[in-house]
C-alpha positions as CSV (number, residue, x, y, z in Angstrom):
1,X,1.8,-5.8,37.9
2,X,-0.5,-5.8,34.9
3,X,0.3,-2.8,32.4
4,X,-3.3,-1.9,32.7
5,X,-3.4,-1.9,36.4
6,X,-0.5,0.3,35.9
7,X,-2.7,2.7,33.6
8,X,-5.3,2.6,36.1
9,X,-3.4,4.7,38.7
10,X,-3.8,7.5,36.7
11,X,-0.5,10.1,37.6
12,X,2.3,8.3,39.3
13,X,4.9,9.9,41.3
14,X,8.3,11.3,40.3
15,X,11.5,10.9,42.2
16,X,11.5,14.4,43.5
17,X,8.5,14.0,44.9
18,X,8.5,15.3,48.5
19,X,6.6,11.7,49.5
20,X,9.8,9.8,47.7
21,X,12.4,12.1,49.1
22,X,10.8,12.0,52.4
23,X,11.3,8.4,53.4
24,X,13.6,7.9,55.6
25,X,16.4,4.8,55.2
26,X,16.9,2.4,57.1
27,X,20.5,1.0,55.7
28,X,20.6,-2.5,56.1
29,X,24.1,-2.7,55.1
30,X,23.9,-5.3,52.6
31,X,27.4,-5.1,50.3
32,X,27.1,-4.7,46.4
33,X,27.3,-7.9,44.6
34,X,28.8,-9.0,41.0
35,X,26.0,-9.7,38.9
36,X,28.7,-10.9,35.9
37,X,28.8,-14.3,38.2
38,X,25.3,-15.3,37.3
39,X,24.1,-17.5,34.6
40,X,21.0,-16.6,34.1
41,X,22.1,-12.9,33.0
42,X,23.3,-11.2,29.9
43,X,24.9,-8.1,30.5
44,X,25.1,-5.3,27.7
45,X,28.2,-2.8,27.4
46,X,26.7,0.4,25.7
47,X,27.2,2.2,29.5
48,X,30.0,0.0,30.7
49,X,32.2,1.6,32.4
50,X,36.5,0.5,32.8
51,X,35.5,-0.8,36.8
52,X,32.5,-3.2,35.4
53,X,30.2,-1.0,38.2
54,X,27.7,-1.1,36.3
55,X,27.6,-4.9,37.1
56,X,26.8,-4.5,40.5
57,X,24.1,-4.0,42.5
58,X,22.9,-4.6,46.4
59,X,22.4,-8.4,47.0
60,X,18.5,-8.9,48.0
61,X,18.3,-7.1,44.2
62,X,20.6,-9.4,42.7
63,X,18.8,-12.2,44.2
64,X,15.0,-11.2,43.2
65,X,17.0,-10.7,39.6
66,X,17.7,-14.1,39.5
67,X,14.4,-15.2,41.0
68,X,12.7,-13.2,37.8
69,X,15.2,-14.6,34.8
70,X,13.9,-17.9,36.1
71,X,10.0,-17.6,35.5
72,X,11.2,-15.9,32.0
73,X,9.2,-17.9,29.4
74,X,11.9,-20.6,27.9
75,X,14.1,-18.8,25.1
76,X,14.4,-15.5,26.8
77,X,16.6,-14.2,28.9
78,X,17.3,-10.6,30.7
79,X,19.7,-8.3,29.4
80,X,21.5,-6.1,31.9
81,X,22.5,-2.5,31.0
82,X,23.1,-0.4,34.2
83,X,22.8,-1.5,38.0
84,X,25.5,0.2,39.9
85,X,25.9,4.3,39.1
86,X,28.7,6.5,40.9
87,X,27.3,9.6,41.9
88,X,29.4,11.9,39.8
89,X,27.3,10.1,37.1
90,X,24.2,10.5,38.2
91,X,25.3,14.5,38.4
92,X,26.4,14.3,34.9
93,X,23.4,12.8,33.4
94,X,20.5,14.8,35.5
95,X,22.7,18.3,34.5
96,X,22.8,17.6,31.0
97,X,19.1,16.2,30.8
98,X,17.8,19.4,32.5
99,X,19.8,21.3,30.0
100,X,18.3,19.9,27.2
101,X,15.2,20.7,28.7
102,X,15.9,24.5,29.4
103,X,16.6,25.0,25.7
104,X,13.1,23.0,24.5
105,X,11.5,24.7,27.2
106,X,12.5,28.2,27.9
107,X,9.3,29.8,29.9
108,X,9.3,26.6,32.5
109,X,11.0,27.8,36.1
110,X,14.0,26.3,37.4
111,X,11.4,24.1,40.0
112,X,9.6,23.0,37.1
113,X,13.0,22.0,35.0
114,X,13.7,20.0,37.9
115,X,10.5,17.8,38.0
116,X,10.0,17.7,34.0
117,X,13.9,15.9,34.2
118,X,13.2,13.7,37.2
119,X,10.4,11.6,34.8
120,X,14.0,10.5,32.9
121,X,16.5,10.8,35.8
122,X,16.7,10.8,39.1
123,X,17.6,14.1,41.1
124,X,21.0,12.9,42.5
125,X,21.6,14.3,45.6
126,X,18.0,12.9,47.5
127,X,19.7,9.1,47.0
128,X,18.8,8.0,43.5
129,X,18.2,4.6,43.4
130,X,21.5,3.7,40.5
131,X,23.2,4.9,42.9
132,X,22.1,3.2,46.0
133,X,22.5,-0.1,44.5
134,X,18.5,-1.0,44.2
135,X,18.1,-0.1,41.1
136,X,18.6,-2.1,37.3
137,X,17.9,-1.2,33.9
138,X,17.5,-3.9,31.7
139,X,15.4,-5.3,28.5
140,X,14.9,-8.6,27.4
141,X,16.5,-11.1,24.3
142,X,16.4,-14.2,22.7
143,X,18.7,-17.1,23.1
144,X,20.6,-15.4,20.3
145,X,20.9,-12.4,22.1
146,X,18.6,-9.9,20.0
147,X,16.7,-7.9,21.7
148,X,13.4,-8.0,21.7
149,X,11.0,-5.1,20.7
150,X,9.5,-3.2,23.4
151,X,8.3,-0.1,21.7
152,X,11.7,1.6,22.8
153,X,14.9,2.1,23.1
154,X,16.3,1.8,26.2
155,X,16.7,5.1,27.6
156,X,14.6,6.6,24.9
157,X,13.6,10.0,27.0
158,X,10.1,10.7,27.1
159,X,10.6,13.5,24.4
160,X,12.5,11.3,21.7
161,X,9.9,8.3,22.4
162,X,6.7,10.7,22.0
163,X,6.1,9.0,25.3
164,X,6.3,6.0,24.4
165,X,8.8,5.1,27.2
166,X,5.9,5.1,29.6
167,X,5.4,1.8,30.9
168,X,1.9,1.7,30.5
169,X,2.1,3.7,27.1
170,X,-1.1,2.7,24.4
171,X,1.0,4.1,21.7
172,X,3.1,0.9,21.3
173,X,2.4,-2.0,18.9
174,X,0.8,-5.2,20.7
175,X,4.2,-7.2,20.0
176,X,5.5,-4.4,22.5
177,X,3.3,-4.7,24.7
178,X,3.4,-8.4,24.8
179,X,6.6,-8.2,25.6
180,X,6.7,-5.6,28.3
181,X,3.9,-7.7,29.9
182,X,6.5,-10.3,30.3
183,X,9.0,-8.3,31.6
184,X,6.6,-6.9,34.1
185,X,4.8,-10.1,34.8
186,X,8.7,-11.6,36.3
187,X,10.0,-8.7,37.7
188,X,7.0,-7.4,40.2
189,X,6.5,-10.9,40.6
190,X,10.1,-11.0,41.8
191,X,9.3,-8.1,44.3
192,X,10.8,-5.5,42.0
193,X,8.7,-2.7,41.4
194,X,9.3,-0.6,37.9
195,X,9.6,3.4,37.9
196,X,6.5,4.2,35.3
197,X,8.0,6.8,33.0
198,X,10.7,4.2,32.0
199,X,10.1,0.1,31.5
200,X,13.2,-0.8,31.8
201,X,13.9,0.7,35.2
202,X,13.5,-1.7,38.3
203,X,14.2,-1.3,41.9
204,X,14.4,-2.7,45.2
205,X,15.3,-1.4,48.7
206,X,14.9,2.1,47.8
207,X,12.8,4.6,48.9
208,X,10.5,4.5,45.0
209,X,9.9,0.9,46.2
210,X,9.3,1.6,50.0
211,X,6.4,3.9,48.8
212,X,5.5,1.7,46.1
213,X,5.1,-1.4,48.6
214,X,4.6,0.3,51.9
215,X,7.7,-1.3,53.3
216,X,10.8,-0.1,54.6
217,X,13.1,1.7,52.5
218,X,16.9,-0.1,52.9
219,X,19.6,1.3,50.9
220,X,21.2,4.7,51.6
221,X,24.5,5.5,49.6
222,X,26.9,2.5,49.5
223,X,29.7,3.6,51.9
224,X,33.3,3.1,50.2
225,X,31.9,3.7,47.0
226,X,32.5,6.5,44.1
């Protein structure tokens, strides 16, 4: 998808959105697979973790991954950061967001605390995509491995970016938003669909991309796993 059909939709959907949370999963029990076995990935340590879960993800992802790194333009390639997210993460991060929000935002109710941090992470007891498997955050670099500019950080929250983390944000420069027209271009092309608060964040199989898409939503929690 276009980043200008993505600014057309006007308001998008958080995660804790009674129309994401009410889609019910249909687990197709595909296993988590070890994206470190591709060659047509990079893979970034800043949220490693000691298991390497971060590698992983559910296989029709992995293989719609791959599908996208090879329509990348020649010279580029796509940098993984986070697939895979135990649970007690996803606690960790949504807690700590939210109370960084209470203190910037001390007359919003706990109800709206809880939507203003869902833009950035996902609530994590109403299966959060990280942790299902289905979802990836990534970026793009060169054959050298620098990354290229996409108006962001990855993981820039929507109050250290001014918004700019937003997708379909006009406050970028048009090198940024070249390049996150590329990244979009493979991805959704791929079948992935991209949460529109953050660029970098893809999915498949989960209930974001069963509204998105109209399909089936396929991964629950992964059963076995932290």
């Amino acid at each position: 998808m276009r980043l200008h059909e993505l600014q057309a939709r006007g308001a998008e959907i958080l995660m804790d959105d009674s129309a994401v949370t009410g889609i019910r999963v249909d687990e197709c029990g595909e296993p988590l697979v070890d994206l470190g076995l591709s060659q047509r990935l990079s893979f970034d340590d800043r949220l490693a973790d000691k298991a390497g879960l971060y590698r992983y993800v559910r296989v029709g992802l992995a293989e719609r991954l791959s599908r996208a790194a090879e329509t990348l333009p020649h010279g580029l390639r796509i940098l993984v950061v986070e697939g895979y997210r135990p649970k007690a993460l996803q606690i960790k991060y949504f807690s700590e967001y939210e109370s960084t929000l209470r203190l910037e935002y001390p007359d919003k109710t706990d109800d709206e605390l809880h939507s203003l941090a869902s833009r950035f992470v996902a609530p994590p007891f109403d299966l959060p995509p990280h942790c299902t498997g289905a979802a990836i955050d990534l970026t793009l670099v060169s054959e050298t491995g620098e990354e290229l500019d996409m108006g962001t950080k990855i993981n820039d929250s929507p109050e250290e970016s001014g918004g700019r983390c937003y997708t379909a944000s006009k406050d970028i420069t048009e090198v940024a938003r070249s390049n996150r027209e590329i990244l979009c271009s493979a991805l959704a092309g791929a079948g992935l669909v991209n949460y529109p608060t953050e660029w970098w964040h893809w999915s498949y199989g989960d209930r974001y991309w069963a509204l998105k898409t109209g399909a089936t939503a396929l991964y629950g929690f992964v059963v076995g796993w932290p």
